[in-house]
C-alpha positions as CSV (number, residue, x, y, z in Angstrom):
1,X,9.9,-6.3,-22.9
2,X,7.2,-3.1,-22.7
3,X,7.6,-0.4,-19.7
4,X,4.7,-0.7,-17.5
5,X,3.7,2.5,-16.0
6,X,5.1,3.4,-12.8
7,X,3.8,6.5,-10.1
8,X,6.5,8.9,-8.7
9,X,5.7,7.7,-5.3
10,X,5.5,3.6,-6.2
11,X,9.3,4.3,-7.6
12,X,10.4,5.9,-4.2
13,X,8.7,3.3,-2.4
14,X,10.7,0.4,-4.3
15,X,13.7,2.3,-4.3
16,X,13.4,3.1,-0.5
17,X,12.8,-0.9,-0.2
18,X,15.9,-2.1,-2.2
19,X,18.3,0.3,-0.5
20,X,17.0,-1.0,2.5
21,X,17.3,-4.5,1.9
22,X,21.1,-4.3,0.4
23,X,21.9,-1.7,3.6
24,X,20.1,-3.5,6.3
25,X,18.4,-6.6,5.5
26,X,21.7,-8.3,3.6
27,X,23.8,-7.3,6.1
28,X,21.8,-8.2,8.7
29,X,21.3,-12.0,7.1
30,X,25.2,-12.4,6.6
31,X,25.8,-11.8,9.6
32,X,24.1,-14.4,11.5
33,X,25.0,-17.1,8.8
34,X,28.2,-16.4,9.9
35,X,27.2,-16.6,13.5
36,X,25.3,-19.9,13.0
37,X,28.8,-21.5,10.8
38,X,30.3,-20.6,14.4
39,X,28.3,-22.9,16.1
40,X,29.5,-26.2,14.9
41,X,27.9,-29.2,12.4
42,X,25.4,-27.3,10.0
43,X,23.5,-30.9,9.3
44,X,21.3,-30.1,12.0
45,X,21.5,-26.2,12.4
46,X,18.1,-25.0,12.2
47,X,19.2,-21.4,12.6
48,X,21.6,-21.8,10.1
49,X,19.2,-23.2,7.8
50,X,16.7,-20.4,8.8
51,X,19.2,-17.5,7.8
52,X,20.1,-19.2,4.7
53,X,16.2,-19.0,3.6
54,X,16.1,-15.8,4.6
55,X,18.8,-14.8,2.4
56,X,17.6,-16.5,-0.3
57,X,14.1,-14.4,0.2
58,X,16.0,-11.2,0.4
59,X,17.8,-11.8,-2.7
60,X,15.1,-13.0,-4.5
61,X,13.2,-9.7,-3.3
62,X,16.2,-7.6,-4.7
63,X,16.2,-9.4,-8.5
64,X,12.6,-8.8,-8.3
65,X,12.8,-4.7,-7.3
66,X,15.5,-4.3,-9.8
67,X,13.6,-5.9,-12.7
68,X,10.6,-3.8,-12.0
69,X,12.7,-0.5,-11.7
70,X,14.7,-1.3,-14.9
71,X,11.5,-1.9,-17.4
72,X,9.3,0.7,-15.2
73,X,8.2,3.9,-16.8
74,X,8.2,6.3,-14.2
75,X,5.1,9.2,-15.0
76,X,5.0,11.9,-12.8
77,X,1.7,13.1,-13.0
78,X,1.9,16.5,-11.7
79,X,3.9,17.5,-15.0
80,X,1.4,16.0,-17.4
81,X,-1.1,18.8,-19.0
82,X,-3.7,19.7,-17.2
83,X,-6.8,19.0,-19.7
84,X,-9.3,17.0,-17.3
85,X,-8.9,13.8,-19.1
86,X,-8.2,10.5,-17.4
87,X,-4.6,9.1,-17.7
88,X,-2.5,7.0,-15.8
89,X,-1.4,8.5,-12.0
90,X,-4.6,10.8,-11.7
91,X,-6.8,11.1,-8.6
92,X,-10.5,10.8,-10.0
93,X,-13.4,11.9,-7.8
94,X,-16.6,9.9,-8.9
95,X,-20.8,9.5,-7.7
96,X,-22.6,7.2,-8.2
97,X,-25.4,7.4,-10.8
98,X,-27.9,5.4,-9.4
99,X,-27.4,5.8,-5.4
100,X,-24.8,9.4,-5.4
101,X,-22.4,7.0,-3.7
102,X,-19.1,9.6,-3.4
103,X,-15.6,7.5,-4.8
104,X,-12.1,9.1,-5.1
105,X,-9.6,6.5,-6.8
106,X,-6.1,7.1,-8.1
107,X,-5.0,5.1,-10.9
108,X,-2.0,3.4,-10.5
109,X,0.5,0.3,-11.3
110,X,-0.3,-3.0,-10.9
111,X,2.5,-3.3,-8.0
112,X,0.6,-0.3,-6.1
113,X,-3.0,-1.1,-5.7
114,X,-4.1,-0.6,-2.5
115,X,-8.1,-0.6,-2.9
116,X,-8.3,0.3,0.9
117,X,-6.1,3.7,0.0
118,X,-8.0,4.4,-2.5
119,X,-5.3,3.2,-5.4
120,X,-6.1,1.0,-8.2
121,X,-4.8,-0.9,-10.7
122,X,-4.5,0.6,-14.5
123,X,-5.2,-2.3,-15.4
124,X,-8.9,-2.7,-13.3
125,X,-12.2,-3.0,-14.7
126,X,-12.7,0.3,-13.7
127,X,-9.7,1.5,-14.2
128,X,-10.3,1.1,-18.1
129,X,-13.4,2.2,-18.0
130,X,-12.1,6.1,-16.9
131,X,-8.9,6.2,-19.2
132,X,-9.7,8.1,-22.0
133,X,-12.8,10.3,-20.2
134,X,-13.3,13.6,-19.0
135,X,-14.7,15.6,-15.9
136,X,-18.3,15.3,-16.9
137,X,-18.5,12.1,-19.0
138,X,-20.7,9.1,-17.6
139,X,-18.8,6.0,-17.4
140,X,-20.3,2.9,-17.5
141,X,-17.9,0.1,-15.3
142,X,-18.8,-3.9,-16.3
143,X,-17.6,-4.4,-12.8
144,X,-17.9,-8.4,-11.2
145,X,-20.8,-7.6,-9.4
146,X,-22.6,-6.1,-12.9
147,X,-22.9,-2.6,-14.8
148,X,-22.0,0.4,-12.3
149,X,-22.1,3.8,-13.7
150,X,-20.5,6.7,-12.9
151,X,-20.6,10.5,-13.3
152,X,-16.5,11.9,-13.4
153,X,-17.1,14.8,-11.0
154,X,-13.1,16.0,-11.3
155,X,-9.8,14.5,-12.2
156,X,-7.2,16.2,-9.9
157,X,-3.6,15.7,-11.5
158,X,-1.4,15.6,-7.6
159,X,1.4,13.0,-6.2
């Protein structure tokens, strides 16, 4: 299996998640499973039932953080050469050709986009559009909504 690209900050954030969920959440879940067993006939214990979902979640969650960690390459950005190309983890600050519409994305992994923090996808139409440009180049973005082009006004190379 390939290593898909992972930000400094999207690796804390799943590792800060896992630890939590085998320090907390697990615990947490075992306990009232055990709690429920007290209470007799588990046929009809809905809150038995309800914890034992929940632990299945919870594990499922863990597998899931795990495999992502293990085949994730982790690219920390801020030691990466500073030549003003576009590459995975940088901040790009954009205007609109047409309209001077101002846009500032960072490009990111698939399990971090967050369009409304400004964080997409690597994988995103525009995304792959600016990989491979420079401050200065016009990009042209086949978008959903048709053609967009852009003017790369700096790429900033920050956590």
């Amino acid at each position: 299996m390939s290593k898909t690209p992972l930000t400094v900050t999207g690796a804390e954030k799943l590792k800060e998640e896992l630890r939590r969920l085998k320090t907390v959440e697990r615990p947490r879940v075992v306990n009232a499973i055990a709690e429920a067993r007290a209470h007799g006939d588990l046929k009809e214990n809905a809150e038995y039932h309800a914890a034992r979902e929940q632990q299945s979640f919870i594990e499922g969650r863990i597998r899931e953080i795990e495999g992502k960690l293990s085949h994730a390459q982790v690219i920390d950005v801020t030691a990466l050469p500073k030549t003003g190309k576009v590459v995975f983890g940088v901040t790009v600050l954009l205007e609109g050709t047409e309209d001077g519409t101002p846009a500032t994305y960072r490009i990111v992994g698939d399990d971090e986009a967050d369009i409304k923090q400004g964080m997409i996808s690597v994988s995103s139409p525009i995304a792959r559009a600016l990989i491979g440009r420079e401050e200065g180049d016009l990009v042209t973005v086949n978008a959903p909504g048709g053609a967009l082009e852009y003017e790369i006004l700096e790429v900033r190379y920050v956590n």
